[in-house]
C-alpha positions in Angstrom: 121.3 173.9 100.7 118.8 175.5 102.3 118.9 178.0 106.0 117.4 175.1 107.7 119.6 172.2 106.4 122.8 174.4 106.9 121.4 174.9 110.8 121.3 171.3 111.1 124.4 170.6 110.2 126.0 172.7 112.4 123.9 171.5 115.6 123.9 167.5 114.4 127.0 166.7 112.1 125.6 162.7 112.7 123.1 163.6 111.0 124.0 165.5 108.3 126.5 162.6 107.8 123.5 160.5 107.6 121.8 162.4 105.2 125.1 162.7 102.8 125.2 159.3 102.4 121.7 158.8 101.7 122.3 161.4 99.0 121.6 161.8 95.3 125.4 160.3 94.0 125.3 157.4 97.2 122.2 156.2 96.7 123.5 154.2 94.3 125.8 153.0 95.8 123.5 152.3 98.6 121.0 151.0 96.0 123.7 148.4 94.7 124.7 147.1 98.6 120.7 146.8 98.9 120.3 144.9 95.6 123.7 142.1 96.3 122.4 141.8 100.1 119.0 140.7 98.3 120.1 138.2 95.6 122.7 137.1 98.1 120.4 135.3 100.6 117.6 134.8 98.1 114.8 137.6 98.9 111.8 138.1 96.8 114.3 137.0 93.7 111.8 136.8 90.7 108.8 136.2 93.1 105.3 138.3 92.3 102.1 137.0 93.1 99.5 137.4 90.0 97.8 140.9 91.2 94.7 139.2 89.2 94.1 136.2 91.8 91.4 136.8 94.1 92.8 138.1 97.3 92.2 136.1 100.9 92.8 138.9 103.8 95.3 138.9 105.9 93.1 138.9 109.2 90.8 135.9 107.8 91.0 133.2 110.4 92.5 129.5 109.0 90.5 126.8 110.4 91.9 123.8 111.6 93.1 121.3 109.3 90.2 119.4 108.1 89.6 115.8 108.8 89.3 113.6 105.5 86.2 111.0 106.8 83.3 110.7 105.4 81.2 113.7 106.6 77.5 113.7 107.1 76.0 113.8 103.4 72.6 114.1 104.4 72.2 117.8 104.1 74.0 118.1 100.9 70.9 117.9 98.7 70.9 121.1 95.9 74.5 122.0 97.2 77.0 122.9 93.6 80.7 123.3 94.1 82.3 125.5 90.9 85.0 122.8 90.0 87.0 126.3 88.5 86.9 127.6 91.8 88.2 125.1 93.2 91.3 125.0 91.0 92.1 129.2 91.2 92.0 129.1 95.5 94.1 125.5 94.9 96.4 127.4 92.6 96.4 130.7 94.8 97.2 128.3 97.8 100.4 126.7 96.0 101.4 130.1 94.6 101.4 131.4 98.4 102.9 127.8 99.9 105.6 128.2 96.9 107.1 132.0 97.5 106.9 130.6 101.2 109.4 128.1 101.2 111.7 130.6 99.2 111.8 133.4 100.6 112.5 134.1 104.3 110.8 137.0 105.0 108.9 136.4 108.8 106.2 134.5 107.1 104.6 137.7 105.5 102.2 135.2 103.6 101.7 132.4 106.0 98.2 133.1 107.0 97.2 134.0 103.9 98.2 130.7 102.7 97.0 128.7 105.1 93.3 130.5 105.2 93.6 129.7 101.3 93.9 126.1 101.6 91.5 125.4 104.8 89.0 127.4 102.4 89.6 124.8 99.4 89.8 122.0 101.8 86.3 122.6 103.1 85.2 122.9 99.2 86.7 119.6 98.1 85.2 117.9 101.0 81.6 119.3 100.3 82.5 118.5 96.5 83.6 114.8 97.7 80.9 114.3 99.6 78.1 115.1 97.0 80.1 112.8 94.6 79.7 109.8 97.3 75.9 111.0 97.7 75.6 110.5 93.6 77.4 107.1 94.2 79.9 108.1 91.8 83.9 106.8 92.0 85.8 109.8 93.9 89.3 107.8 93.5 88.5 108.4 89.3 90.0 110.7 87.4 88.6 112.7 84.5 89.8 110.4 81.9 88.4 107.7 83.5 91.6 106.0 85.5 91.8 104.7 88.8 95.2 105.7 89.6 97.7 105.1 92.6 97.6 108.3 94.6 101.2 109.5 94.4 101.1 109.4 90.6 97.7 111.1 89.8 99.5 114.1 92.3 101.9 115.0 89.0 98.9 115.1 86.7 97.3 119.0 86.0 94.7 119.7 89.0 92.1 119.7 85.6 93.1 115.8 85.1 92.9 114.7 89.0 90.5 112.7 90.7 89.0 114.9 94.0 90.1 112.4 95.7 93.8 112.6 94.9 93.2 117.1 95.3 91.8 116.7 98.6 95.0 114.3 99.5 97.5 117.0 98.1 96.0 120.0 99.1 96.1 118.5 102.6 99.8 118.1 102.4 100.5 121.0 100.6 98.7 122.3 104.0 101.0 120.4 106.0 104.0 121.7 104.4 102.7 125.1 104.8 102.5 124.5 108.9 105.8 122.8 108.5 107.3 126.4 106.8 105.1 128.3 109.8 106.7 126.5 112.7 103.3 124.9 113.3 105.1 121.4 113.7 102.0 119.5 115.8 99.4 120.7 113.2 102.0 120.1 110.2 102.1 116.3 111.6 98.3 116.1 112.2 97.5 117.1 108.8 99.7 114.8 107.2 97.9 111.8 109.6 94.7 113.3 107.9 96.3 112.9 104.5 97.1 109.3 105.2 93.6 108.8 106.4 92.9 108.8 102.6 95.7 106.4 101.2 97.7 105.0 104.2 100.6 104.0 101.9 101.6 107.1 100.3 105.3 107.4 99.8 104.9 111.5 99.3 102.6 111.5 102.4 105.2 109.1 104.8 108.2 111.4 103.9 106.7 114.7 104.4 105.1 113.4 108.0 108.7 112.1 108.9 110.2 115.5 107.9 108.1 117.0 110.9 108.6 114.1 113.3 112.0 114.2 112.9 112.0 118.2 114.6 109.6 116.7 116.9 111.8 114.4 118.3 110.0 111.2 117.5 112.6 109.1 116.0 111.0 106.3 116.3 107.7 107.0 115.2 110.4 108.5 111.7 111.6 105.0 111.6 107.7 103.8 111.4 107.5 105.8 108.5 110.5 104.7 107.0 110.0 100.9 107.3 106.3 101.0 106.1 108.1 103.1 102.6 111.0 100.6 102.4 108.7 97.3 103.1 106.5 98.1 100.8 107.6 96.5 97.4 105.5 98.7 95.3 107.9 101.1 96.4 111.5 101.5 94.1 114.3 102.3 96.5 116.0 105.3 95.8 118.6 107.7 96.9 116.6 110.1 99.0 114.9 107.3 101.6 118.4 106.1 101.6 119.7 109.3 102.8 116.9 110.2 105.1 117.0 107.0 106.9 121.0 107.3 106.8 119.9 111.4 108.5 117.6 109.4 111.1 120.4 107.0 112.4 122.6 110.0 112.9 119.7 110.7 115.8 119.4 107.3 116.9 120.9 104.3 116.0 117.9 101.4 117.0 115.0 103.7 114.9 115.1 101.3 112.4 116.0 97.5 113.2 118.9 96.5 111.0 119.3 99.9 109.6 122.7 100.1 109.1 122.7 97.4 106.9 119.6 98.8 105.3 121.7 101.8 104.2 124.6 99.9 103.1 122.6 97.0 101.0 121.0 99.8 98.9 124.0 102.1 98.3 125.7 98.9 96.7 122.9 98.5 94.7 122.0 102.3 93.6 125.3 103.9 93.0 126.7 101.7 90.4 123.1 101.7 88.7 122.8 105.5 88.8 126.8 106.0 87.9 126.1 103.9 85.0 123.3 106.2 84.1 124.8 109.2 84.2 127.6 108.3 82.4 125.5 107.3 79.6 123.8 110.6 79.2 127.1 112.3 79.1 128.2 110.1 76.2 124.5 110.8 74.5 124.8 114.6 75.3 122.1 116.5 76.7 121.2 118.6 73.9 117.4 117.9 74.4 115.2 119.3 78.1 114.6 116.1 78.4 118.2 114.9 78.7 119.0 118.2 80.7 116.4 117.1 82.6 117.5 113.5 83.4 121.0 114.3 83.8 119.9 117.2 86.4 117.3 114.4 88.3 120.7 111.4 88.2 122.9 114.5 89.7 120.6 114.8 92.2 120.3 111.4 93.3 124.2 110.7 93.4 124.4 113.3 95.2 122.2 111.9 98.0 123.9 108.3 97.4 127.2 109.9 98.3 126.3 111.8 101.4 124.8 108.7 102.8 127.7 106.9 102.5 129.4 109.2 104.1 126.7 109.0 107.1 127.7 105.6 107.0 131.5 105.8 107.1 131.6 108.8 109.1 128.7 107.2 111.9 129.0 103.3 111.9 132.0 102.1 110.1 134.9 104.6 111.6 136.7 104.6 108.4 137.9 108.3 108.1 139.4 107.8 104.4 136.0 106.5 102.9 133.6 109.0 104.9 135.5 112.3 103.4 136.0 110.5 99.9 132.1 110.3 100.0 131.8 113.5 101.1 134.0 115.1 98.5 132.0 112.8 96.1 128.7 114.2 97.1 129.5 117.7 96.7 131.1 117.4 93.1 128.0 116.1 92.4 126.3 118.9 94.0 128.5 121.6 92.4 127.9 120.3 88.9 124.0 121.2 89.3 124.4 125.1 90.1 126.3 127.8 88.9 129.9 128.6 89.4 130.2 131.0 92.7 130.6 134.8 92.1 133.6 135.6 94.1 133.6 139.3 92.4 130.0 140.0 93.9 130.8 138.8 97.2 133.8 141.3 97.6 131.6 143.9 96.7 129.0 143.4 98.7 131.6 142.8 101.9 133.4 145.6 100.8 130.0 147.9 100.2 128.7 147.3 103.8 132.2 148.5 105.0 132.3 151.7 102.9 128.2 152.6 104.3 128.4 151.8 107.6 131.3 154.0 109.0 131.4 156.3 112.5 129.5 159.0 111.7 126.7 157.3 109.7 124.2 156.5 112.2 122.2 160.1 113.5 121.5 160.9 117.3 118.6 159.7 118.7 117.0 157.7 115.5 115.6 154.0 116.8 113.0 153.0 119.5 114.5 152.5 122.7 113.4 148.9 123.1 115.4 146.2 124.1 112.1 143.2 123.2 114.6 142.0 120.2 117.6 139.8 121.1 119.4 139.4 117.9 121.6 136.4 117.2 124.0 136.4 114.5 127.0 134.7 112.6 128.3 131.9 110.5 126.1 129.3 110.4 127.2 126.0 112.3 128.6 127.9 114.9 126.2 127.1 118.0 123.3 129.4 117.3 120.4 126.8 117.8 122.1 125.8 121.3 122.0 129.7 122.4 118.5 129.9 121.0 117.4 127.1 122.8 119.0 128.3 126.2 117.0 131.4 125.8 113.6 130.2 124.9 114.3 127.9 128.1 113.3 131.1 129.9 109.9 131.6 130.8 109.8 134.9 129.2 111.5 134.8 126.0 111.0 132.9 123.1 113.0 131.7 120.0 111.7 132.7 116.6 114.0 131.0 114.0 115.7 131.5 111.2 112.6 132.9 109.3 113.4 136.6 110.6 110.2 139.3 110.7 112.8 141.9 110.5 115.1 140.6 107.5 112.1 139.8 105.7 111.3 143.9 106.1 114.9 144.8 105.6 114.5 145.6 101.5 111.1 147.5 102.3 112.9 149.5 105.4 116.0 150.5 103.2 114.2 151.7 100.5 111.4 153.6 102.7 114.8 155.4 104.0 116.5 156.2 101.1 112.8 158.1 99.9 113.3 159.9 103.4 116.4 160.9 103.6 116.2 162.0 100.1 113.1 164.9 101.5 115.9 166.7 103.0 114.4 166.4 106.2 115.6 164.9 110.1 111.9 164.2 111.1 110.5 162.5 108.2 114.0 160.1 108.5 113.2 160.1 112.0 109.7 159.3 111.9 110.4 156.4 109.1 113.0 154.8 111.4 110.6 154.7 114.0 107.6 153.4 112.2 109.3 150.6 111.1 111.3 149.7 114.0 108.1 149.2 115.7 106.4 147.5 113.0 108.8 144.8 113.1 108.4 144.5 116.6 104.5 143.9 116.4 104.8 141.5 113.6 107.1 139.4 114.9 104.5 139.3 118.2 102.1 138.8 116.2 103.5 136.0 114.5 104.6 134.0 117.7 100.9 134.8 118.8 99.6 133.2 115.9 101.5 130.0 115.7 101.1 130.0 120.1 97.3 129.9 119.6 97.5 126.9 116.8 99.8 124.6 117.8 98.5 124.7 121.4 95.3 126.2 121.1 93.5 126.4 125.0 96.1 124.2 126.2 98.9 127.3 125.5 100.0 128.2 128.9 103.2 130.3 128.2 103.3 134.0 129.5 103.6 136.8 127.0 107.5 137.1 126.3 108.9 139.8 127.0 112.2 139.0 124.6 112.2 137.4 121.5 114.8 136.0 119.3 115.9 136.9 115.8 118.5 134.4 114.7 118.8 135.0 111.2 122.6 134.4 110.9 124.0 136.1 108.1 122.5 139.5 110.1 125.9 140.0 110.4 125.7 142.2 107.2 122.9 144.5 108.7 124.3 145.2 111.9 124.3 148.8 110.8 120.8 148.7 109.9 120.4 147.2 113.7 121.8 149.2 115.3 119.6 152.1 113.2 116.1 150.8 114.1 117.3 149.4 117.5 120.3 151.3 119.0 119.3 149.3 122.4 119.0 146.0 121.5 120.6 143.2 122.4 123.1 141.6 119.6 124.7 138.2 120.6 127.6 137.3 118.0 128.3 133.5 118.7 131.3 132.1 117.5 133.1 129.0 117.4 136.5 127.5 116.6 137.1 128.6 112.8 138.0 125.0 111.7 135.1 123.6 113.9 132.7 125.7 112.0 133.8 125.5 108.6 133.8 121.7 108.9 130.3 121.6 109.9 129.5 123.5 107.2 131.5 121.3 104.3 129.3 118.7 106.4 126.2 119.9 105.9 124.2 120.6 102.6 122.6 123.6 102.8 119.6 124.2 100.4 119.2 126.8 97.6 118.6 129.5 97.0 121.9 131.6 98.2 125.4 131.8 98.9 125.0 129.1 101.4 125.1 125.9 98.9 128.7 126.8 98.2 130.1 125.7 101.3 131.1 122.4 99.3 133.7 124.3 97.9 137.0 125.3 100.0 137.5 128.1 97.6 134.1 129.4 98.3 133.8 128.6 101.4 136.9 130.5 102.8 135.9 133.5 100.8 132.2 133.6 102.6 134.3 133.0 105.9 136.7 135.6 105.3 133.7 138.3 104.8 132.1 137.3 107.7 135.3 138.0 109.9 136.2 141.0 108.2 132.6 142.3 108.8 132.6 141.1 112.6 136.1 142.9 112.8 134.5 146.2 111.4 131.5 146.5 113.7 133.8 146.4 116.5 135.8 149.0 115.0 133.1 151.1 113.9 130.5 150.6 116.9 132.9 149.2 119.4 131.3 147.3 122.1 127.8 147.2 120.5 128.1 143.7 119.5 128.3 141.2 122.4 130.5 138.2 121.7 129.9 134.4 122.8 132.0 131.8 122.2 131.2 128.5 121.6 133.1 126.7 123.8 132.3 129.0 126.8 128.3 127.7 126.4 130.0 123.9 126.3 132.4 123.9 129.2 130.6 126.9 131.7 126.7 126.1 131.0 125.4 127.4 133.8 127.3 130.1 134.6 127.2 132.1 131.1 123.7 131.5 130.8 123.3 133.1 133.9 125.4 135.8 132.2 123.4 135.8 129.3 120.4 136.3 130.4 121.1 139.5 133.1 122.1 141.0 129.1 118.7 140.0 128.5 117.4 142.2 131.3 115.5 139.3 133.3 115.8 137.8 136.2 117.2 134.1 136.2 115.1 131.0 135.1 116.6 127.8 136.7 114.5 125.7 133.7 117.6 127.3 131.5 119.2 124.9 133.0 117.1 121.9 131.3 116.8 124.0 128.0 116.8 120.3 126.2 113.2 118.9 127.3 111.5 122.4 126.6 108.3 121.6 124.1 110.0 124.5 121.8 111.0 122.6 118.5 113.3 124.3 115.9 113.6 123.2 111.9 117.3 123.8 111.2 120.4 121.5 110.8 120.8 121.1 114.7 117.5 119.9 114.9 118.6 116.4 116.4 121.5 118.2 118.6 119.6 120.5 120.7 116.9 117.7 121.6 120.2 116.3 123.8 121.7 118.1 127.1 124.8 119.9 126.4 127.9 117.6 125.0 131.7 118.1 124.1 132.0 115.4 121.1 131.6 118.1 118.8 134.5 120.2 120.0 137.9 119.6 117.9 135.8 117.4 115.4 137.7 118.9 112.5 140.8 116.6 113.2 138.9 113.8 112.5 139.7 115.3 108.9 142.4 116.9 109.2 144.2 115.7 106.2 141.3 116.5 103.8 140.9 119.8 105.4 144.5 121.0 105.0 143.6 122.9 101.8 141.0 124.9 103.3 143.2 126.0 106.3 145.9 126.8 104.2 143.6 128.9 101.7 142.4 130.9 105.2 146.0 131.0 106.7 146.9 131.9 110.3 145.3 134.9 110.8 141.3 133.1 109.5 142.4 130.1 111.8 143.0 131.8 114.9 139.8 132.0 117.6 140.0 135.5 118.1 136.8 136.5 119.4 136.9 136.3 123.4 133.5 136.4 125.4 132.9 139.7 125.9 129.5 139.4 128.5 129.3 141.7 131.3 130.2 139.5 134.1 130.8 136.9 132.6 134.9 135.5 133.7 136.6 133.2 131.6 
């Protein structure tokens, strides 16, 4: 140890703390923590871009989506469009669209992606249009097929029509402003797709999807109707459970649509049973049989969890909706690996051991409070305090697809390298250049999807808060509190058998931890961390992390709003007050939920199932059960 190190031991033991637990024998420890926290919650798993693909810049401005009419041809004459081209910025595009949709990182590569496929838009029109100047076929493909649009979209890009790559890169497109938050231009795109073949299946789904977020229920029914009308189409258990998903929302979308969703579950899930019980009598020694039995799993899957809609929303009968429930998520079980109870203790336990008094230095951080972090177990009323914040006229919600989680692997390691110079500034420094990184991107971001979506109609203020609500940042509440030792952090939490209902309820996708809340075993382990983790931030940074319950949103709107936002640092906002007919739209679980004004049918909802839920309490006991967490705003009285 050198003169200096020794001196700054002495005059910052915070510090040198710091820097012991950055050092040579803990990093890899810390290392380890970094690497579970990682596969965990699915970030950058087994993602890299091919460094050989041409590279669009970052700063390249994505036009609008482009309209599939028939252009002016009349200045095309001695125009050539290089059909390989084409098919690398296509490929690029998907590559881009693909690590988007898993991996939530703050949408690191949504401009990119988007520039990538407004360029190979405008190349497949110009190739299209010089095809209709020749007079030859544009819906033919290269072997000489006129095919139905949906099915040439499974064939190589090599094989395809440009008809049919026009169609899917303009829903790939859509998907891509669907992933952005871009909901308006997502829709309009997919209305540009159906320009070209009006009775898509692929295209009516996806533009549903987005309608859905924005509220339009009945234009979702529309969509739904024209796919289920149309007899070309085979009924199958996806529609079924999306139109199931829809009357959830509202009941009259679709005329007769209860009995819709009951007529084809009758019909499907003996026919797809049947199916997959003969495939586990044949075996599935072949990919293709692996293949089938993995597609049939999926489907029942889907069948069950619409009948439990059904039950659960229209018939009343308790014993059938959680018999359909539990049905669904055997299916669902059987298609992914066993859960890794082991890892999740050590990475619960790892966070613990790191982030002790004594680790965080003096002074390190920007003193900014722009961030308002929301975080805990999912289902828990995070969308609803979201939504009550973007209300205000200057803050705004930014999702679940967090700038500064998507950062989080690239700040640890950058302060592991720094801590391991030896030196205070060069930690210091790091800290601080990230910490204001994040801050910039995540304006940037909102700028960027502000000025699409709304273009020269956008007449929303620069915020001056905005709203990370990536959940499961209750692991990285130390890393927080590092970058941002003045930031706001709102812990909501809701009645424990309230929440972990909800979230048996729901199917949460892959990749992740998440998709395991169909099992109680599972389930209560994830909720156990989560409290533990809660209980050691208080312990360790005692009053850094503010606490909002549920219920006190529900029952005192107005008045802990009110709370709420003098934590913000603003002054109030009486349009808080009407948070539910803001234009803001979210994607997540609640989507249909926070479209309403506030309501109280989803308090106590758990004894609906009380029976079926009596392992799961017993597996938490008393002590997992209990509401513990009191609102703890400044103000704010019970």
């Amino acid at each position: 140890m050198t003169k200096k190190q020794k001196e700054e031991r002495v005059e910052n033991p915070s510090l040198f703390n710091t820097l012991l637990i950055f050092g040579v024998l803990p990093i890899a420890v810390f290392v380890i923590f970094a690497l579970l926290d990682r596969h965990q919650f699915g970030f950058l798993d087994g993602w890299r871009l091919d460094i050989r693909q041409p590279i669009v810049s970052n700063n390249e401005k994505a036009s609008r989506p482009v309209v599939a009419d028939n252009d002016d041809i009349s200045s095309l004459d001695g125009i050539e469009i290089d059909d390989e081209k084409i098919y690398e910025t296509l490929r690029e595009a998907e590559a881009l669209l693909a690590r988007d949709e898993q991996i939530n990182d703050g949408g690191t590569v949504q401009s990119r992606s988007i520039a990538t496929f407004s360029k190979a838009i405008q190349m497949l029109q110009t190739k299209r249009n010089l095809l209709i100047q020749k007079g030859e076929d544009i819906k033919r493909n290269k072997a000489g097929d006129v095919l139905f649009i949906d099915d040439e979209l499974h064939l190589p890009l090599e094989s395809r029509s440009i008809q049919s790559l026009l169609f899917g890169a303009l829903c790939s497109l859509g998907r891509q402003y669907h992933m952005a938050n871009m909901f308006r231009m997502s829709e309009q795109t997919y209305n540009n797709a159906l320009q070209i073949e009006p009775d898509s299946q692929f295209a009516l789904r996806l533009r549903a999807s987005v309608r859905i977020i924005l509220g339009k229920y009945d234009e979702v029914g529309q969509d739904y109707i024209a796919i289920l009308d149309n007899k070309q189409n085979a009924l199958d258990a996806k529609i079924l459970s999306n139109v199931a998903t829809l009357l959830k929302a509202k009941e009259d979308a679709i005329p007769n649509g209860w009995e819709r969703v009951r007529n084809g579950l009758v019909e499907l899930i003996p026919k797809y049973t049947e199916k997959f019980a003969d495939i586990l009598k044949l075996g599935q020694d072949t990919d293709e049989a692996k293949y089938t039995a993995a597609l049939l799993l999926d489907q029942l899957k889907q069948l069950y969890y619409a009948q439990f809609i059904y039950h659960d929303r229209h018939t009343g009968n308790v014993e059938s909706a959680f018999k359909s429930l539990q049905m669904s998520h055997q299916y669902r079980l059987a298609a992914i690996p066993g859960f890794n109870f082991e890892q999740e203790k050590t990475r619960i336990d790892t966070v613990k051991q790191i982030f002790r008094k004594g680790f965080w230095p003096d002074n390190v951080g920007i003193d900014s409070k722009k961030l308002v972090f929301i975080i805990g177990f999912p289902r828990s009323g995070s969308t609803l305090l979201e939504r009550i914040l973007d209300a205000h006229h200057e803050i705004v919600g930014t999702g679940e697809d967090s700038v500064f989680n998507g950062m989080l692997p690239q700040i640890r390691d950058a302060i592991v390298k720094a801590s391991m110079a030896g030196s205070s500034d060069i930690v210091h420094k790091t800290v601080l250049k990230f910490a204001t990184e994040v801050e910039e991107h995540t304006e940037k971001r909102w700028a960027e999807i502000e000025e699409r979506e709304n273009g020269e109609n956008c007449k929303r203020i620069k915020p001056l808060r905005f709203v990370d609500k990536m959940l499961m940042n209750y692991s990285n509440v130390g890393f927080i509190h590092l970058l941002y030792p003045n930031a706001l952090i709102l812990h909501v939490v809701r009645e424990p058998m309230d929440t972990l209902y909800s979230c048996y309820e729901h199917e949460f996708p892959p990749p992740g931890n998440l998709q395991y809340t169909a099992d109680f075993e599972a389930l209560s382990q994830l909720y156990r961390g989560y409290r533990d983790l809660m209980d050691h931030w208080d312990q360790e940074l005692p009053g850094r992390v503010t606490h909002i319950r549920y219920e006190d949103i529900v029952n005192n709107t107005e008045e802990i709003s009110k709370a709420i936002i003098r934590a913000v640092g603003l002054e109030w906002d009486d349009s808080i007050l009407n948070f539910h007919k803001t234009n803001y739209k979210v994607n997540t679980h609640s989507t249909a939920q926070v479209n309403k004004p506030i309501y109280k049918s989803s308090m106590k909802r758990w004894k609906k199932y009380e029976q079926g839920l009596a392992p799961l309490k017993t597996s938490l006991g008393t002590k997992y059960t209990t509401h513990t967490f009191k609102t703890n705003l400044p103000g704010y009285n019970e």
